[in-house]
N, C-alpha and C positions, 0 to 999 in steps of 0.2 A: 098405791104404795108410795111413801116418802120417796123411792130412787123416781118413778113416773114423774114426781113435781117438777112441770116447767115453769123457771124460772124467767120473770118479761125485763125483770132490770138488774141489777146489784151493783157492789160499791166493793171498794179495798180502800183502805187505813193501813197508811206505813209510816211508824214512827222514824224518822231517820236519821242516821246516828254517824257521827264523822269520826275517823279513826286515825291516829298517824302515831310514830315508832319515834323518840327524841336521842341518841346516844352522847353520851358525855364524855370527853377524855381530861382526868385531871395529873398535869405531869408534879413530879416529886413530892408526891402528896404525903408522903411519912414526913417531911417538914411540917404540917399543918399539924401535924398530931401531936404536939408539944404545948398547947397552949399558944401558941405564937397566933394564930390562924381564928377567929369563933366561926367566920361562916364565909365561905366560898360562894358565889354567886357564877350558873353558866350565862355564857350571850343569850340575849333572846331571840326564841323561836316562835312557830305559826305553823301552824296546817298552810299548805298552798294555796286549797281552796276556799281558807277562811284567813285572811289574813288582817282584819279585823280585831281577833281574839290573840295579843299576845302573850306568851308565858315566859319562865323562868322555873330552873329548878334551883335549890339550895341544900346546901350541905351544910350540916359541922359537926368537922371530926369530932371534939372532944362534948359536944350532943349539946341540946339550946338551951338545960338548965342543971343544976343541981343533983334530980331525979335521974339525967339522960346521962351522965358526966364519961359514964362508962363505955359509953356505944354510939355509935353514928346515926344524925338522925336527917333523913332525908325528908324532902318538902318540894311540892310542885307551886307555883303562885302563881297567879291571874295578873297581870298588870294593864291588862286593859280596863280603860270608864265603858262600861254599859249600863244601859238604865234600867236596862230588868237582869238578875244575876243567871250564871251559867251554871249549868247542870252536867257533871260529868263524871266517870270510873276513872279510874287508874292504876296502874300497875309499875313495881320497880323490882329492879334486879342488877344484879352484876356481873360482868366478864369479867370471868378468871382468864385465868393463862393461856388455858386451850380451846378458849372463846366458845363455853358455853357456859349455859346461865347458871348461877347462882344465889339462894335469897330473894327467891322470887317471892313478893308480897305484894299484895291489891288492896284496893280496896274492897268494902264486906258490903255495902251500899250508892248507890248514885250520891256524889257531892253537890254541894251550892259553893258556888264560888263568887264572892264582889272583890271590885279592886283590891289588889296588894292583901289577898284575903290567901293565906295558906293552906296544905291539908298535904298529910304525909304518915311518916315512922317515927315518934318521938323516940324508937328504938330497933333502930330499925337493924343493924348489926354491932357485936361487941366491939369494940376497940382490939382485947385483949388477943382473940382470934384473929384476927388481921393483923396482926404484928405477930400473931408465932407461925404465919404462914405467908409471911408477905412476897413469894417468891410466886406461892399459886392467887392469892388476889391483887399483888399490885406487881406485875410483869415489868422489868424495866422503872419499878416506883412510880406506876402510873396506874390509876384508880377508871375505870371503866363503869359508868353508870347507864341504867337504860330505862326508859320510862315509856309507856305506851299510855295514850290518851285516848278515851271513848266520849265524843261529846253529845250529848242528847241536843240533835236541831230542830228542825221542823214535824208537823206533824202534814203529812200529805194524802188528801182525801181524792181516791181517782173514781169515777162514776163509770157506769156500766154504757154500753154502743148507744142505746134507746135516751141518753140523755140529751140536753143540746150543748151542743158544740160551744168551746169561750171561744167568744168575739176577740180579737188583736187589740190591744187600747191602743187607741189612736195619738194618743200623745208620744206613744214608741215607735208608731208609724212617721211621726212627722221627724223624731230625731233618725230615723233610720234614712228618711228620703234625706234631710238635709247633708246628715256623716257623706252620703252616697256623690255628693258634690265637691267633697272635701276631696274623699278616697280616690275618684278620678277623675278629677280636677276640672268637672264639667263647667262650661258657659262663666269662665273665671274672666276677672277686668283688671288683677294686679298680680305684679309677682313680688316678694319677701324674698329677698337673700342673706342670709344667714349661715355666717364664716363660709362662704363659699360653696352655701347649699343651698338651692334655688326651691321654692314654696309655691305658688300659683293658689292664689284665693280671691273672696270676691267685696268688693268694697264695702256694699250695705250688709253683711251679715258681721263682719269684723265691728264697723262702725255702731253697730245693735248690740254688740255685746259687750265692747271695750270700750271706755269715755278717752282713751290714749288715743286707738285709732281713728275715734270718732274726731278728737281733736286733729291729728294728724291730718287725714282725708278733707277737713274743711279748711286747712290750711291749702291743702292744693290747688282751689278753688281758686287763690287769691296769687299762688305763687308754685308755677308749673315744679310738680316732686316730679322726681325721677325714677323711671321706674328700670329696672326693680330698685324695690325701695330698701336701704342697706339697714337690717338690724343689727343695733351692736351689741355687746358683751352676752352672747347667749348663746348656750350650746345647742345647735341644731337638736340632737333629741329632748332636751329641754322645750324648745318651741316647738316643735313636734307634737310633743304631750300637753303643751299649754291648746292649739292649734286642734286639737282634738278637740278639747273640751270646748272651746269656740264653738263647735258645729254640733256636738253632741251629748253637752252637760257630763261625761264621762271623763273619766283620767285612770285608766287600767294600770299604770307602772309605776304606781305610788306607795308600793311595798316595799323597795328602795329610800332609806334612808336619806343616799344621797341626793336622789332623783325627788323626793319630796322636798328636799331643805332648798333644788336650786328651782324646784318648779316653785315653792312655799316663793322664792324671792321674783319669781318672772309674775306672778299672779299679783303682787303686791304691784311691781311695777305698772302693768297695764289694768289695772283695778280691776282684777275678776276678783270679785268676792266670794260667790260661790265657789272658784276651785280654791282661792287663799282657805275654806273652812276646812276643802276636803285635802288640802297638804296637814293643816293643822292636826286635823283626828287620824290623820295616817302617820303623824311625827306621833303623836299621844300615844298610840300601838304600840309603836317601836323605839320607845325610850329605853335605854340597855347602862349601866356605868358606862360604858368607853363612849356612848354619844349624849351622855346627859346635859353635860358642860355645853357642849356646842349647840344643842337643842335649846338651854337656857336663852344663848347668846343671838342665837336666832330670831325667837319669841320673843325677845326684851328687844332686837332690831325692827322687827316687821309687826312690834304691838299687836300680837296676837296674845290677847290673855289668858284665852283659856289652857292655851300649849304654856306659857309662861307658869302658869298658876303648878301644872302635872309635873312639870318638869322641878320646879323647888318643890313639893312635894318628894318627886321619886327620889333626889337630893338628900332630903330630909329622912328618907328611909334606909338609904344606900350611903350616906356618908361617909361612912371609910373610907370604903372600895372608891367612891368617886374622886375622895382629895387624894388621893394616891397616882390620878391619872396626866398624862402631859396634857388634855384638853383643860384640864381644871385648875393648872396651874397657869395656864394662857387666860383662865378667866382673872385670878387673881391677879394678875400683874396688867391687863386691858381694862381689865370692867369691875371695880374695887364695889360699885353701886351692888352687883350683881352678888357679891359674896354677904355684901351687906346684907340683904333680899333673901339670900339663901340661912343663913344663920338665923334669923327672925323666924323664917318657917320652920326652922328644925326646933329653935328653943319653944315655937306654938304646937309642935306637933309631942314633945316631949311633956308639954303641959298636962295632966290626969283630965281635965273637964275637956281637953282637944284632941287627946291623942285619938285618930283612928283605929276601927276595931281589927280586930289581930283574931284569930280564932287559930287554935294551934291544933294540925290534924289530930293528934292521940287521943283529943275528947269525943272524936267524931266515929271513930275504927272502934 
């Protein structure tokens, strides 16, 4: 009998799927609804545990064409570069008054998403309806949006007891034992102090991985340094995070904006190239309007092109919203080149044979 079948091996397939809730608050949002306003833009957000993949929702009240004029059409956007595109649901709705949902609408199929690639409600609620009820959908003239994201990640194959066992790679062995000399402070030859915070590390692994230190440490040779040796203008978790990546190719806290813009400048300094890429793709994630300017201003300092390049691009998408901000007027009156640089790529990306492709959710639903 089929239940008798003893089974000697098997296997499980689990597609695995990341999920996280985004809430929006937009305050006096019956001002937008005149024309004044085409499209609202929130800060950008991430899953915690994929921070990698950033987004953005958009709004516009008075809807993104001709067609939509009458109703609000909401849009989720991808603004992260990846090389193979993202697959994912999603779902919107609104907080009324008495903070439950309302207008709840999803998607009908899994999305594709590439950079700066849309998908949403081309109509998504009337206008007319939110203005003859605006006391149960905009409480206090404040708009309450919510969006829930399902990503399709990995696919993960687990085998049955009778398999054999994975081997550790040994390449994670050796960063684990090295991190492990870092972390407590074993058979260390110098100490780093750093605004008043003391480092303990070890000469040839610093000197291996940094051409600064390396220079430093052979200048001692000729001319007794003093130990501990004073680093200057650098915030202790700044070198922390640099000092990490020293010993273990890793930089865990670069989902921070600012923690990438000052580690993006300590990495330059002491020639780590490798973490100088990985501030660069963790600045590229997290381009938002309110940091785009100073993102520009970064990359056009620390000649990182590729971040320079995303950044007039995101510029070139978000124009408005960006020249409207105090970092973008700091760019205008320091960095004239910069605005130069930025206008060139808005008028190449305006161009029909240049413009990047746009796919508007409504064709998709």
């Amino acid at each position: 009998m089929a239940g008798d079948t003893e089974f000697k091996s098997w296997g499980y397939t689990q597609i695995n799927v990341q999920k996280f809730c985004y809430k929006w608050t937009i305050s006096n949002f019956s001002f937008s609804m005149g024309g004044i306003q085409k499209r609202i833009t929130s800060p950008v957000f991430s899953l915690e545990a994929n921070e990698e993949l950033a987004w953005c929702l958009m709004v516009y009240p008075n809807g993104d064409d001709e067609e939509s004029k009458d109703y609000l059409s909401v849009y989720l956007e991808l603004l992260s570069y990846l090389e193979s595109p993202v697959w994912a649901k999603f779902k919107f709705w609104i907080v009324n008054s008495k903070g439950e949902k309302y207008q709840s609408r999803k998607s009908s199929k899994v999305e594709c998403f590439l950079q700066y690639e849309h998908r949403g409600f081309k109509k998504f609620l009337h206008r007319g309806l939110l203005l003859s009820y605006q006391d149960w959908f905009l409480p206090e003239d404040q708009l309450t949006i919510c969006c829930k994201v399902s990503i399709v990640g990995t696919i993960c194959h687990m085998p049955g007891y009778n398999m054999v066992p994975a081997i550790k790679d040994p390449r994670n062995m050796l960063t684990d034992d090295v991190g492990e000399l870092w972390e407590n402070s074993l058979f260390t030859d110098c100490c780093l102090l750093v605004a008043g915070h003391e480092f303990k590390a070890h000469k040839a692994i610093l000197a291996a991985r940094s051409p600064v230190f390396r220079a430093m440490f052979e200048h001692e040779m000729k001319e007794t340094l003093k130990n501990p040796i004073e680093i200057h203008n650098l915030n202790p978790h700044v070198f922390k995070e640099m000092m990490v990546f020293i010993y273990t190719g890793k930089a865990p806290h670069l989902h921070s904006h600012s923690m990438a813009s000052d580690v993006l400048a300590a990495a330059d300094k002491y020639g780590l190239v490798g973490l100088k890429v990985m501030c660069e793709e963790a600045l590229c994630r997290n381009l938002s309007v309110k940091n785009a300017a100073h993102t520009l201003i970064l990359a056009d300092l620390h000649s990182t092109e590729k971040l320079k390049t995303q950044a007039l691009d995101f510029i070139a998408v978000h124009a408005s919203e960006v020249s409207e901000t105090s970092e973008w007027k700091s760019v205008v009156e320091s960095h004239p080149h910069l605005v130069a640089e930025a206008f060139h790529s808005q008028a190449s990306a305006q161009c029909p044979c240049l413009e990047p492709k746009v796919i508007s959710g409504s064709n998709q639903l």
